[in-house]
C-alpha positions in Angstrom: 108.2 123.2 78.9 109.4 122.3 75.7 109.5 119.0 73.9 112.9 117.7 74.6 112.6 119.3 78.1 109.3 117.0 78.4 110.8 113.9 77.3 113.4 114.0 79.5 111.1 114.5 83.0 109.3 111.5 81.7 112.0 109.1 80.6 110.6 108.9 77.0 112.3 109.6 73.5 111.4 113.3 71.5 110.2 111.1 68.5 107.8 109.4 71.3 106.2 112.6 72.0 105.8 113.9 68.5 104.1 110.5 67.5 102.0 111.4 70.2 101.5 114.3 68.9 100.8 113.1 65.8 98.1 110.5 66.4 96.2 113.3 68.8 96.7 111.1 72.1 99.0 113.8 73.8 98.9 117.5 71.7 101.0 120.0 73.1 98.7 123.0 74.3 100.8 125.6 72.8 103.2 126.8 70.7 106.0 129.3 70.6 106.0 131.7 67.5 108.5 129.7 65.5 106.3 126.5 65.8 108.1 124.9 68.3 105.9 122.9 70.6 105.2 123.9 74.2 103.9 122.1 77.2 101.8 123.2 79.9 100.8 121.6 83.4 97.6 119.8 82.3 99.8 118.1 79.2 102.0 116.9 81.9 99.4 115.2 83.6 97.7 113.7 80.8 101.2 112.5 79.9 101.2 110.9 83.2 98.4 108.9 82.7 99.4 107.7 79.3 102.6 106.4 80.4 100.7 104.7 83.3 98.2 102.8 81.0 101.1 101.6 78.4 103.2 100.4 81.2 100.2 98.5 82.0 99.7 96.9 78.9 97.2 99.0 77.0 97.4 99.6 73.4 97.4 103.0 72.2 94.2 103.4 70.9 92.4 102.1 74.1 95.1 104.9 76.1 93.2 107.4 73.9 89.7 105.9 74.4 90.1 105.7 78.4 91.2 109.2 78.6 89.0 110.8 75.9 85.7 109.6 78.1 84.0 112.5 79.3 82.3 110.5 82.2 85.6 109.6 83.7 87.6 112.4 85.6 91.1 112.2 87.2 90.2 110.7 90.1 88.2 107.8 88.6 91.6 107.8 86.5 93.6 107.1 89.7 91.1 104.6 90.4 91.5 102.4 87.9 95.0 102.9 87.4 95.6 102.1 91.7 92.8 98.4 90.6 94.9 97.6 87.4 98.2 98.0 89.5 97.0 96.3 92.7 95.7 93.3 90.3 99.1 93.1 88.9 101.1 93.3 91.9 99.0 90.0 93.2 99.8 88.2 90.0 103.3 89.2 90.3 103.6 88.3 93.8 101.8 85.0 93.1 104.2 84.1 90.2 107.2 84.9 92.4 106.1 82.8 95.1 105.5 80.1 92.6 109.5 80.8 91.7 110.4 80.9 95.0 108.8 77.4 96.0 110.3 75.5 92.4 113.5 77.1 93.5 113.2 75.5 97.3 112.1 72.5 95.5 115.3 71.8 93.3 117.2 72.9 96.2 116.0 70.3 97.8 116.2 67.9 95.1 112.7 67.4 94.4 112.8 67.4 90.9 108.9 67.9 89.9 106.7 70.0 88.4 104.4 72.3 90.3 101.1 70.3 89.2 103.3 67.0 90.5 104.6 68.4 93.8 100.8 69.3 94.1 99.7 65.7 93.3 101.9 64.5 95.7 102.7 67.0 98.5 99.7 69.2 98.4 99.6 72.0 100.8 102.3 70.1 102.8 105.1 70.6 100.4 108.5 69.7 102.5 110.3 72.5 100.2 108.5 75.4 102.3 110.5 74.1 105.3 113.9 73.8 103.2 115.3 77.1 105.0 114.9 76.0 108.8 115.8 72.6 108.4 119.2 73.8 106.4 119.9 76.0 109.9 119.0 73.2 111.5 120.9 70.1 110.6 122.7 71.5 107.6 126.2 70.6 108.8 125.1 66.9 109.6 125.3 63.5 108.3 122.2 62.9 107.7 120.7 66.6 106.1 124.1 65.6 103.2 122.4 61.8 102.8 118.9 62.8 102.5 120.0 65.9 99.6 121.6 63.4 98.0 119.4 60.0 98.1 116.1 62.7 97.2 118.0 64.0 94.6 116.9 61.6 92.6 113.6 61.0 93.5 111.0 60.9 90.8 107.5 61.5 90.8 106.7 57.9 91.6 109.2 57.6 94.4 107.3 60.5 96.0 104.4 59.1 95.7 105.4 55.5 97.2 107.2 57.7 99.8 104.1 59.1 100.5 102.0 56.1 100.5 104.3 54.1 103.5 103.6 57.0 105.2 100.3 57.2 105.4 100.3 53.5 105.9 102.0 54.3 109.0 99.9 56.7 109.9 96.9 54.5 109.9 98.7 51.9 111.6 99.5 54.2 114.3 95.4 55.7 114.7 94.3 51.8 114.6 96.5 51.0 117.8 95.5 54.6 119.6 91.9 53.8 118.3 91.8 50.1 119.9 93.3 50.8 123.0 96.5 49.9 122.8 99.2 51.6 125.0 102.1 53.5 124.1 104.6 51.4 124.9 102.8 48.5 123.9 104.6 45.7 121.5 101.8 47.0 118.8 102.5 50.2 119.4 106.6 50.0 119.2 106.7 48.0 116.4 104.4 51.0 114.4 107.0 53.1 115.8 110.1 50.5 114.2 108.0 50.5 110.8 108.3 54.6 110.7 112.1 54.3 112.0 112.7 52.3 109.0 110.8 54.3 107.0 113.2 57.2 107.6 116.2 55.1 107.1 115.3 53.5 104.2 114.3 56.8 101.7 115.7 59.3 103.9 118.7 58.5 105.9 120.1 56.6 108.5 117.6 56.9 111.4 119.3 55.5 114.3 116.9 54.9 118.0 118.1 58.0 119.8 117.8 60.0 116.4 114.4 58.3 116.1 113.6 59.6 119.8 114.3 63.2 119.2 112.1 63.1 116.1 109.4 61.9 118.7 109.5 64.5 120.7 109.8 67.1 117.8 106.2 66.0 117.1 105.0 67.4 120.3 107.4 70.1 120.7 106.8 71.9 117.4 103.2 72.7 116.9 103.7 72.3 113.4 104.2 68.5 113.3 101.6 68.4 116.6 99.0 70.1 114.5 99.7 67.3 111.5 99.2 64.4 113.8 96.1 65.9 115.4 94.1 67.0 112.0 94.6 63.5 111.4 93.1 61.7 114.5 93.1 63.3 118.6 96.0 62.5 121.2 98.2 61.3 117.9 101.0 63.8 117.9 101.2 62.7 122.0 100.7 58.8 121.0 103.2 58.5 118.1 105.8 60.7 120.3 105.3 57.9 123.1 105.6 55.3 121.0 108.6 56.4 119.2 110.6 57.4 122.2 109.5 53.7 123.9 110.8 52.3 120.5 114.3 53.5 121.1 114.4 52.7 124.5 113.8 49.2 124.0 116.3 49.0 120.9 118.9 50.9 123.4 118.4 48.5 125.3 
C-alpha cells in the first residue's frame, strides 16, 4: 500500500506517517522505483500498535522503546496493550460513576461536594435512590416540597439532618432494648419524634403518610436491612411503632 493509501485505513494524516518515517518509529519496508514509499503487511501491524500506545498516552519515544525490545513479541504486545486498556476503562467507568452520582445529587438538590456528601451520607447517599423515588411519588405533593425545601440545604443542614436522625434511632434501640412494647406511650412518642422529623426538613408527614413509611421499612429490604445492621427486630419495632403512632393520632 502506499502512503496516502495507509493513512487513510488508519485515520491519520500523510505528514503523520512521513514524521514517522522520519524519526525511524514506523519505516516503510519498501519502495517503488521512483522513491515513493510502499507498505507491506508487517508495517501495518506495527502501525497498529503505535497508534494503540499514543491513544493511550505514551510519548513517542517510549512508542519506539516498547516496540524496539527484542524480549517482547506481539502477543506480549497485546498483553499490555489489553492491561493498559482494561486499567483505563475502570478509571473511566469510576469517573463516570462519580458524574453520574454529582448529577443525581444536584438533581436532587443536594448541593455538596463529593468529599461532603461522603462526610455526611457515606455509603448511604439518598441521591442513588433519586430514580425510583422520582417513579414513585414524583407527581405528588410532597416529592415537589421536599426538591424544593432540600434545595437549599447546606452542608451543615445535612449534617443536623443527619444527627436528629440518628438521635431517633437511638431512641428507638433504647425502648426495643428495655422492653418496651410497640405500642407503648415510649414507643409512639419515638415514633411522633421521627413523624416530625420528616415534616419538619422534608415535608408535610401527615399519620397515615407516616404509616405507610412504617410499613415500607419492612416491606423493602432495603430500609429492613438499615434498621437491622443497626440493632435486631428494629425494622419490625419501628414499623410497629410508627403504624401505632398514627392510629392513635387518627384517632
Amino acid at each position: 500500500m502506499n502512503v496516502g493509501e495507509v493513512a487513510s485505513l488508519a485515520g491519520v494524516t500523510v505528514r503523520t506517517l512521513h514524521h514517522y518515517d522520519r524519526i525511524g518509529l514506523l519505516s516503510p519496508s519498501g519502495r517503488t522505483p521512483a522513491g515513493y514509499r510502499r507498505y507491506s503487511a508487517a508495517d501495518l501491524e506495527r502501525l497498529h500498535r503505535v497508534l494503540l500506545y499514543r491513544a493511550l498516552g505514551f510519548p513517542l519515544e517510549e512508542v519506539a522503546t516498547l516496540l524496539d525490545d527484542p524480549s517482547a513479541d506481539p502477543a506480549e504486545h497485546l498483553r499490555r496493550q489489553h492491561r493498559l486498556l482494561r486499567d483505563r476503562l475502570e478509571r473511566t467507568s469510576a469517573m463516570v460513576a462519580a458524574v453520574e452520582k454529582e448529577m443525581e445529587a444536584r438533581a436532587m438538590g443536594i448541593d455538596l461536594t463529593p468529599e461532603e456528601r461522603f462526610e455526611v451520607f457515606g455509603e448511604q447517599d439518598p441521591a442513588q435512590y433519586e430514580a425510583e423515588a422520582e417513579e414513585r411519588w414524583g407527581d405528588t405533593d410532597a416529592w415537589k416540597e421536599s426538591k424544593r425545601r432540600t434545595r437549599g440545604y447546606s452542608k451543615e443542614d445535612w449534617l443536623r439532618i443527619k444527627a436528629e436522625g440518628e438521635d431517633v434511632e437511638r431512641r428507638f434501640v433504647s425502648a426495643l432494648q428495655a422492653g418496651a412494647a410497640a405500642d407503648s406511650e415510649q414507643a409512639m412518642d419515638i415514633a411522633e419524634a421521627h413523624r416530625q422529623q420528616i415534616s419538619r426538613n422534608f415535608y408535610d408527614c401527615p399519620p397515615e403518610v407516616h404509616a405507610g413509611l412504617g410499613r415500607m421499612y419492612v416491606e423493602d429490604p432495603r430500609f429492613t436491612g438499615h434498621y437491622e445492621r443497626v440493632a435486631p427486630g428494629l425494622a419490625e419495632y419501628v414499623s410497629a411503632a410508627v403504624q401505632a403512632n398514627a392510629a392513635r393520632r387518627a384517632g
